[in-house]
C-alpha positions in Angstrom: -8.7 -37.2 12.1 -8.0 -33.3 13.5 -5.7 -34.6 15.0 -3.5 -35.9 11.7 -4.6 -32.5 9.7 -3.3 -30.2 12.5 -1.1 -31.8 14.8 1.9 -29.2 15.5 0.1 -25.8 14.8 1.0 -24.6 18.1 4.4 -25.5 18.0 4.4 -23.8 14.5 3.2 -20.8 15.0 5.7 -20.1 18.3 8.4 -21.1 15.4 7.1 -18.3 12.9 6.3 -16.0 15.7 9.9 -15.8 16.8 11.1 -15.7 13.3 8.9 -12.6 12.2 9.3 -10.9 15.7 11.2 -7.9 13.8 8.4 -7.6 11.1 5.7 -7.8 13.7 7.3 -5.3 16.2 8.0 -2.6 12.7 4.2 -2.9 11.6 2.9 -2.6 15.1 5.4 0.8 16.1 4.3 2.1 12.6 0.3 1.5 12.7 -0.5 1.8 16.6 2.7 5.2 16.1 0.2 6.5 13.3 -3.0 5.9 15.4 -2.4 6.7 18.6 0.2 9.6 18.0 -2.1 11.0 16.0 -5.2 11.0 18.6 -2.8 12.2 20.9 -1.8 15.6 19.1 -5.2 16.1 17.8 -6.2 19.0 20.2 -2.5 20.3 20.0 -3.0 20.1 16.2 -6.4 21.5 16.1 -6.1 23.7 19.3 -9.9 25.8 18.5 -13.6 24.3 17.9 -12.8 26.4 14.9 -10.1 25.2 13.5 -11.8 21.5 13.8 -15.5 23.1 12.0 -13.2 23.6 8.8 -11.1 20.9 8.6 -14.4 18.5 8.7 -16.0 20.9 6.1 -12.6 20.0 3.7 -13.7 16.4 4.2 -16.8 16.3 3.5 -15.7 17.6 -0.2 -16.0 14.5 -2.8 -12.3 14.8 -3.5 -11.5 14.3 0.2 -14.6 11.6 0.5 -13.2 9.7 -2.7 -9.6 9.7 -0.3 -10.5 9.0 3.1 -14.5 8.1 3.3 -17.8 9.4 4.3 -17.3 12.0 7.3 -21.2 11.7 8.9 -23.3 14.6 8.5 -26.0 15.9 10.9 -23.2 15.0 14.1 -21.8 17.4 16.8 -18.1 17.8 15.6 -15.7 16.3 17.8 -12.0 15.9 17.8 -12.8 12.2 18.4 -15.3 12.2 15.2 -12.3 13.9 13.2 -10.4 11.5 14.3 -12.1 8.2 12.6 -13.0 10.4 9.4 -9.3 10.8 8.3 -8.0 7.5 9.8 -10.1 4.5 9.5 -10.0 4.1 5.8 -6.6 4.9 5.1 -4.9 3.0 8.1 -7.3 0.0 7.0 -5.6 0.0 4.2 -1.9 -0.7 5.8 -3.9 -3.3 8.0 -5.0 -5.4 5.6 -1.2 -4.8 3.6 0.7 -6.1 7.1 -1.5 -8.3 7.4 -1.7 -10.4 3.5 2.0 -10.0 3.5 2.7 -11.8 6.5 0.1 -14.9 5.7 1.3 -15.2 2.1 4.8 -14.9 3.1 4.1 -17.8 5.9 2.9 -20.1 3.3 3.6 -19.8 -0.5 7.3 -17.9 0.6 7.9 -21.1 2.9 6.9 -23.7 -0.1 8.6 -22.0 -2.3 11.9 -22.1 0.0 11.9 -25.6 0.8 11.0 -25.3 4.3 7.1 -26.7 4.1 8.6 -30.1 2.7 11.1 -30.3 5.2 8.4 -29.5 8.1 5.8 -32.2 6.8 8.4 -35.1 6.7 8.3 -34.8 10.6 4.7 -35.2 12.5 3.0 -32.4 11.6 -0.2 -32.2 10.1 -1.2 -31.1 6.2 -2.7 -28.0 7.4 -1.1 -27.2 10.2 1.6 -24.8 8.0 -2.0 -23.3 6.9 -3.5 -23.1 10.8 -0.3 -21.7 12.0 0.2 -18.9 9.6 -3.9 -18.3 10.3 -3.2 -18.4 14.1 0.5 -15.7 13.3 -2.3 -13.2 11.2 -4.6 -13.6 14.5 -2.0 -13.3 17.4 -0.8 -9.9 14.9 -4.2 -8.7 14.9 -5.0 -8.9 18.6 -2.3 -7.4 19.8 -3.0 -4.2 17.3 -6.3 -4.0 18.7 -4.9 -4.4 22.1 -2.1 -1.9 21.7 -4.5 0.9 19.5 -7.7 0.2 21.6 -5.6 1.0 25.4 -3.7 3.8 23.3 -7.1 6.0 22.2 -8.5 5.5 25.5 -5.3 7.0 27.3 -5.3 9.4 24.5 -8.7 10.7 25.6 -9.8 13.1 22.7 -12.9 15.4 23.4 -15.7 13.1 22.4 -14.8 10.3 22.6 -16.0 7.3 24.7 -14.7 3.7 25.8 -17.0 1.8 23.2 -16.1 4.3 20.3 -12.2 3.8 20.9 -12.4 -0.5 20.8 -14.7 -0.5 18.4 -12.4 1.7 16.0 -9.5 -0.8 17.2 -11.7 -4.2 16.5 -13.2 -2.4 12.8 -9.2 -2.3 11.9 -7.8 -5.5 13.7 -11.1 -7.4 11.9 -10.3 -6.0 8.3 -7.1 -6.7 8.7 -7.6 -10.7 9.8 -9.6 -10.5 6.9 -7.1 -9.6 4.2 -4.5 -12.4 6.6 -7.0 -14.9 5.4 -7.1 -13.5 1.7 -3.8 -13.4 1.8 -3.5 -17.2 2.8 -6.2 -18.2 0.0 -4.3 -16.6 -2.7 -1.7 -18.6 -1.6 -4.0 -21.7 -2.1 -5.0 -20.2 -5.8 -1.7 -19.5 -7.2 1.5 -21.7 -8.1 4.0 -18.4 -7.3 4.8 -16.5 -3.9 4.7 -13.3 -6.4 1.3 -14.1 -8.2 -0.2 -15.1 -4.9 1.0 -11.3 -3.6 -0.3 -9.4 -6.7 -3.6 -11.2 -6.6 -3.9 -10.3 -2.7 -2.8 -6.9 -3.1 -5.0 -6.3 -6.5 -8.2 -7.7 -4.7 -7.2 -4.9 -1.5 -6.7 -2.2 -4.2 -9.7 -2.8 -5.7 -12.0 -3.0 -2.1 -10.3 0.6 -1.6 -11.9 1.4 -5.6 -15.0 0.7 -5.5 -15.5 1.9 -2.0 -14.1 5.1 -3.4 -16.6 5.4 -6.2 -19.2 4.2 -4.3 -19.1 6.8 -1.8 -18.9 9.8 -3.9 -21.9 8.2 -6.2 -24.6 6.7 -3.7 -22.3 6.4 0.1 -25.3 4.1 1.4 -24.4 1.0 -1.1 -20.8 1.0 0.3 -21.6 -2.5 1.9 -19.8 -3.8 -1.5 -16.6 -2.7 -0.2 -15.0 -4.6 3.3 -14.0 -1.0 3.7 -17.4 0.5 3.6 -17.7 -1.5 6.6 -15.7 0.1 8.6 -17.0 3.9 8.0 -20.6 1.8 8.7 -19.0 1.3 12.1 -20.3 4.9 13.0 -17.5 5.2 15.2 -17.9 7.6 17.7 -21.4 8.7 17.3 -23.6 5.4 16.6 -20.9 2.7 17.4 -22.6 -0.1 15.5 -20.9 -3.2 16.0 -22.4 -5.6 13.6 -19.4 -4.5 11.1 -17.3 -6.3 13.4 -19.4 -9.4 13.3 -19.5 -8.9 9.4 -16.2 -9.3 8.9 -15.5 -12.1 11.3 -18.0 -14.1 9.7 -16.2 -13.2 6.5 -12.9 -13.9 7.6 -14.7 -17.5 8.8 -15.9 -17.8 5.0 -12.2 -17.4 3.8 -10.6 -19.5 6.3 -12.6 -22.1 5.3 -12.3 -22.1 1.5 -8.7 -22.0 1.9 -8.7 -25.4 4.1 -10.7 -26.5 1.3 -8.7 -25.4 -1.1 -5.2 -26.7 0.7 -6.6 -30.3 0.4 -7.0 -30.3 -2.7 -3.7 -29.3 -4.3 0.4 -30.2 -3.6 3.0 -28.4 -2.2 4.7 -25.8 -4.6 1.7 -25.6 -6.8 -1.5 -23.7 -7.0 -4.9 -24.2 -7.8 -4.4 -22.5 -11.1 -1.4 -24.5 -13.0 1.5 -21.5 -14.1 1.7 -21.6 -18.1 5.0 -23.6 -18.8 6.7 -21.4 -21.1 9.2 -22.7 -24.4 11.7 -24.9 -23.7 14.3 -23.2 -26.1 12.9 -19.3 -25.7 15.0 -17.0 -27.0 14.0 -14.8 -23.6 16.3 -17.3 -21.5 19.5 -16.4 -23.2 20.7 -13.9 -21.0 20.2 -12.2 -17.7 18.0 -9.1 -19.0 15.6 -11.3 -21.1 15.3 -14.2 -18.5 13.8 -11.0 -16.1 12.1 -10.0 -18.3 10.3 -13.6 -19.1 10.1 -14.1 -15.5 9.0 -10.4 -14.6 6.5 -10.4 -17.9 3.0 -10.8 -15.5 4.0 -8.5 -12.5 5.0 -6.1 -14.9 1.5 -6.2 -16.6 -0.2 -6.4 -13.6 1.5 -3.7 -11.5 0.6 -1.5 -15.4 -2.6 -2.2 -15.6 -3.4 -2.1 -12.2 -1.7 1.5 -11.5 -3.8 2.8 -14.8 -7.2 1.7 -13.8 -6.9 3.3 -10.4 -5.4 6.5 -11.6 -8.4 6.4 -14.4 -10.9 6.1 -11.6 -9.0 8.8 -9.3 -9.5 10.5 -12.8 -13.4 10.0 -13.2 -14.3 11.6 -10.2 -12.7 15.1 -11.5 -16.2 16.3 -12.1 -18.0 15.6 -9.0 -14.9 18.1 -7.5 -16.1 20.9 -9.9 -19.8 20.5 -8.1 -18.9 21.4 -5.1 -18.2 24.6 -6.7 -21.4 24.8 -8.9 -23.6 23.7 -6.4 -22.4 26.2 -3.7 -25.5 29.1 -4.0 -23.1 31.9 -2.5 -20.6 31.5 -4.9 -22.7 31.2 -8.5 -24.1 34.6 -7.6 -20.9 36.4 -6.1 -18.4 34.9 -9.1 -18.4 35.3 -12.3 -17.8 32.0 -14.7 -14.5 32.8 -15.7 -13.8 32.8 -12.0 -15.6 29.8 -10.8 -13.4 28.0 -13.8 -9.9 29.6 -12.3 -11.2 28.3 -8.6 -12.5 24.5 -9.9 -9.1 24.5 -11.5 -7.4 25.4 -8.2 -9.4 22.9 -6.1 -8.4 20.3 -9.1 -4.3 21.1 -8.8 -4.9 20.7 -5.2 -6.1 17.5 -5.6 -4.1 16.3 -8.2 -1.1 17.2 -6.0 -2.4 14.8 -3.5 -3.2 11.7 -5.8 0.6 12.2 -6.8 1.8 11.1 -3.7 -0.3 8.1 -4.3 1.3 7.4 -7.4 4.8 8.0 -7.1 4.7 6.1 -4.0 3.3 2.9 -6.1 6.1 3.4 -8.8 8.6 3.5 -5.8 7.3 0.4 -3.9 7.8 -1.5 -7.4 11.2 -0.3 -8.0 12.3 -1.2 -5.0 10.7 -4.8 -4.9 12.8 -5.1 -8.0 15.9 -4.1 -6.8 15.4 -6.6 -3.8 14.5 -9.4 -6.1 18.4 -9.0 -6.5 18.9 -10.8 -3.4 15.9 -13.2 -3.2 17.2 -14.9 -6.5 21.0 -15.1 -5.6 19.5 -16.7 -1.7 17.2 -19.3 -4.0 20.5 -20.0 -6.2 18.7 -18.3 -9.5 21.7 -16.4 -10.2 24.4 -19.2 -9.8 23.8 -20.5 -13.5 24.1 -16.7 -15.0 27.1 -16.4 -12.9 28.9 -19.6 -14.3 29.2 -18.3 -17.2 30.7 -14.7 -18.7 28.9 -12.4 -16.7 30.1 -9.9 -14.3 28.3 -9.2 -11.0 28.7 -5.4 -12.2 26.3 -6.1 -15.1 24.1 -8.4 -13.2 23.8 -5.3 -10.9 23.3 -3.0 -13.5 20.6 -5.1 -15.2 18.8 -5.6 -11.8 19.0 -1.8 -11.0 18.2 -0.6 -14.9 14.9 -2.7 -15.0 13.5 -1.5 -11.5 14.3 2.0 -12.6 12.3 1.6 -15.8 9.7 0.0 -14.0 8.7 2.2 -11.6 9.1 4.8 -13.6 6.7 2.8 -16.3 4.2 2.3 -13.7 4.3 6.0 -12.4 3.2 6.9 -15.7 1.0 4.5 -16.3 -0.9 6.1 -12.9 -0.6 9.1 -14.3 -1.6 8.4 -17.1 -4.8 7.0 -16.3 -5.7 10.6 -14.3 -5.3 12.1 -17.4 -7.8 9.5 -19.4 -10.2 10.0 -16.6 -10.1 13.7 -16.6 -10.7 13.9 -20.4 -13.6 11.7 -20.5 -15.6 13.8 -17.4 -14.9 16.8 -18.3 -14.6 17.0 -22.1 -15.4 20.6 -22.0 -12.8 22.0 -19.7 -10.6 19.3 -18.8 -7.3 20.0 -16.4 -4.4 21.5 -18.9 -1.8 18.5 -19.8 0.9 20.6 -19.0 -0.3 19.8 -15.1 0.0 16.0 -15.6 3.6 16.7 -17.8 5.0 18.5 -14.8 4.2 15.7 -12.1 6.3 12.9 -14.4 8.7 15.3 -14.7 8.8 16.6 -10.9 8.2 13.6 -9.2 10.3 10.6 -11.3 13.1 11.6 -10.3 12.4 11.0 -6.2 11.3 7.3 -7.8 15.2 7.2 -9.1 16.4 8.3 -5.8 14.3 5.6 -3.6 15.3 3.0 -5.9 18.9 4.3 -5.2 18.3 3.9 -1.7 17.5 0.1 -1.8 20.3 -0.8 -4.2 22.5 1.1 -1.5 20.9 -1.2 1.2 21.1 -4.3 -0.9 24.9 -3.9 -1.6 25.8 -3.0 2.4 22.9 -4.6 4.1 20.6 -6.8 2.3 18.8 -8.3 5.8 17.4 -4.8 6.0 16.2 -4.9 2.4 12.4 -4.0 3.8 13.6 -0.5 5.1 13.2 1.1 2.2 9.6 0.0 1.7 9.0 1.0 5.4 10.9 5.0 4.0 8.0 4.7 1.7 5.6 4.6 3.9 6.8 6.9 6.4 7.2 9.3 3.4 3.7 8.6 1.7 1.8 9.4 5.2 4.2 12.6 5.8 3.0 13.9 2.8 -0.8 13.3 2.4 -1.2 14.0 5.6 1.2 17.2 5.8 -1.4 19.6 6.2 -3.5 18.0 8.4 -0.5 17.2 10.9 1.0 21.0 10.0 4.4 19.2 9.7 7.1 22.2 9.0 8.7 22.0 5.3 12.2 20.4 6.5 9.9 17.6 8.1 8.8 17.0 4.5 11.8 17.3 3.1 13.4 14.6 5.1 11.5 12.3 2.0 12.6 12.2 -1.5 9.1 13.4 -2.5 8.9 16.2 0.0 11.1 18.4 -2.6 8.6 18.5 -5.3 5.7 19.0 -2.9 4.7 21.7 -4.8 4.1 20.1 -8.3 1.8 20.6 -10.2 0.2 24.2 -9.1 4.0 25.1 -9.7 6.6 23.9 -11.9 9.5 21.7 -11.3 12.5 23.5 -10.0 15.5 22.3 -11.8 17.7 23.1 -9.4 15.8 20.8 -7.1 15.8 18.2 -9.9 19.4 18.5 -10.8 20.6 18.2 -6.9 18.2 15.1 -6.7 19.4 13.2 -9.7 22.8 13.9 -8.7 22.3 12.5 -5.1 20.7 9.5 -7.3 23.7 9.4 -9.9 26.3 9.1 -6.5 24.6 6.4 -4.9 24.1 4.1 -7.2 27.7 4.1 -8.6 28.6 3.6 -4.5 26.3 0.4 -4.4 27.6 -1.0 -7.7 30.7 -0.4 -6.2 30.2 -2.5 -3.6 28.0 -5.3 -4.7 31.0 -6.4 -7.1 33.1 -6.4 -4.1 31.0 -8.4 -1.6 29.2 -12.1 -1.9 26.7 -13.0 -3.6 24.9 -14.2 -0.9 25.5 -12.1 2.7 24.3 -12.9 5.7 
């Protein structure tokens, strides 16, 4: 009977292995690069027990808590304790992201293609496409903690021990084989490749949430959140490892719903049936409206979703003003009028952080767009637009002009949630809207340029269509960490974003803005250039 359901998983998975080899080796240069460079700098960065007493004080601020996590309290300070308060939360995060977009990819992207019909003609059991993208997510995940765990213990920061560094490299290899296994049941739950992503993604946005409001309100319930786990890992000082069993056992919960779940449905089609749309809609008369019709649930989706997390961002404004308030030394040596000017500059400071977060989103969904360009013409959706009086120039520009409108959309949308947030908490002296104005302004243009970027790619290069996302990342660590890692100001500006690093406390240069848009303006007329003049499909 196993023997029917999973014959060929092995054979499988050394198939997918050696097809993902170049994704597998990016993620793991990027995360065990950001991990272990990091520990390794750490006393270069932080060269005095000084220098290391103030950064922990910044983190233990709720702005920085609602960011990165609890930092423990009543601990000696350590570089090594440091260390898991600024990275454990936020590379979790790009764990569980490698890790759901490899499993989904593995199953829904290999229905959708064909390939899973073609595999199951030949001996190979119903679940063994299921198993063997389980089995990719695991072989992934042990060979982070493998590679992270040997890396902090050559790295040897000042209070650190053998149990602390694996058990920081099994608390991130274990949330990530979670979110593998998440990734794999939204596969299960929904008919499309993209739905199945947004759902996945959504449900790892919102564990980052509520972990985030839960640890500025009451820290000890953050048990709601798989993240929260990980900061209950007291890494470094307690080294509890029953986190680690937590989220096995999870992941063992998952795996097993999905098996459940891939019995009971066909290939090509999800648990929950898509809504077949009207035959004769008026939205499948041209190439604009047909994205549209097909776009019209990612598009609400990525809106909603960027607005809720920029209104929660926004709700804990207030709890950054207590710090201020409750702060004994500096109610009696300020006045109010000064306190107000200081909770405004610890609120800019802040605000210029979450930015990053933002623009970054709007980026990643402009750019998903423009690579959509050639994931329809490789699945032969563009063939029948093509037949008829339709120039590639126009299908390029149509492509291009929605993922530009969409990001930017969804940039706003983020910010303006902040802005909702920051009216309802703070009614009586909410941040000036001329803050929020100036990051739309600032920042949508660096949006306009990344998107530029992938068309670029996509007209020259499409196989390399995933650099740009990778640029993103690169470029959203480089600059919410910039101050932390001390990076000098040409570093920064080797990113898009890094010109308007200064927005909001100062307002948009429009020189900057003018030689940006420019530098936009040039490259996309070179990539409509040349994606009238090459195939429509390139290998």
């Amino acid at each position: 009977m196993l023997d029917n359901l999973f014959a060929q998983s092995g054979r499988l998975l050394l198939i997918n292995l050696k097809r993902d080899r170049y994704k597998i080796l990016i993620w793991l240069l990027v995360l065990v690069g950001l991990m272990v460079g990091y520990a390794s700098k750490i006393s270069v960065i932080y060269a005095s027990q000084n220098s290391v007493n103030a950064l922990m004080e910044t983190l233990r601020s709720p702005a920085m808590i609602a960011v990165l996590g609890v930092t423990p309290a009543h601990v000696k300070v350590t570089e090594a304790i440091l260390f898991a308060s600024e990275m454990l939360v936020f590379i979790g995060l790009f764990y569980g992201l490698a890790s759901l977009l490899l499993a989904v990819n593995l199953t829904h992207g290999d229905e959708e293609q064909g390939l899973t019909e073609l595999i199951r003609a030949k001996h190979v059991g119903r679940q063994s496409t299921l198993v063997a993208a389980f089995l990719e997510s695991v072989v992934f995940n042990f060979l982070l903690f493998i590679l992270v765990g040997a890396g902090l213990q050559v790295a040897n920061m000042a209070g650190s021990q053998t149990n602390g560094n694996w058990l920081a490299a099994a608390l991130l290899s274990g949330f990530g084989l979670l979110f593998g296994v998440v990734g794999i049941l939204m596969a299960q739950i929904a008919s499309e490749t993209r739905t199945a992503l947004t759902y996945s993604v959504s449900l790892l946005g919102l564990t980052y949430l509520v972990r985030m409001v839960i640890d500025v309100k009451n820290p000890d319930n953050n048990w709601w959140s798989p993240l929260g786990w990980l900061e209950h890992g007291s890494v470094y000082h307690e080294n509890n490892w029953w986190p680690v069993v937590l989220l096995v056992l999870a992941t063992a919960v998952v795996l097993f719903i999905s098996l459940v779940a891939s019995a009971h449905r066909d290939i090509g089609a999800g648990l929950i049936a898509g809504r077949a749309g009207k035959a004769t809609s008026r939205f499948l008369r041209g190439p604009l409206t047909t994205l549209i019709k097909v776009d019209g649930k990612s598009f609400w989706s990525w809106l909603f979703g960027a607005f809720i997390m920029g209104l929660m961002y926004g709700s804990i404004f207030n709890s950054i003003t207590d710090v201020l308030k409750s702060n004994q030394f500096m109610s009696k040596m300020f006045s109010d009028a000064m306190k107000s000017r200081a909770s405004d500059a610890l609120l800019l400071q802040f605000l210029a952080t979450l930015a990053v977060v933002f623009v970054v989103v709007g980026s990643i969904r402009g750019v998903m767009l423009v690579n959509k360009l050639d994931s329809d013409a490789k699945s032969g959706y563009l063939e029948p637009l093509l037949a008829r009086s339709i120039s590639r120039l126009r299908l390029f520009s149509i492509y291009v002009g929605y993922a530009l409108i969409n990001g930017l959309v969804t940039f706003i949308a983020g910010v303006g949630g902040l802005y909702a947030g920051n009216l309802a908490v703070m009614s009586k002296h909410p941040l000036a809207f001329k803050y929020f104005l100036r990051l739309v302004d600032g920042y949508s243009v660096t949006i306009v340029v990344m998107i530029a970027l992938s068309a670029v790619v996509i007209a020259f290069q499409p196989r390399l269509k995933g650099l740009p996302l990778v640029y993103a990342g690169i470029g959203f660590v480089m600059m919410y960490f910039r101050s932390i890692f001390k990076l000098k100001d040409w570093v920064i500006q080797l990113v898009p974003f890094g010109w308007m690093r200064k927005i909001p406390v100062k307002p948009v240069d429009q020189a900057t803005f003018l030689g940006l848009l420019i530098v936009a303006v040039v490259l996309l007329l070179i990539a409509g250039i040349r994606f009238r003049q090459r195939d429509q499909i390139m290998n």
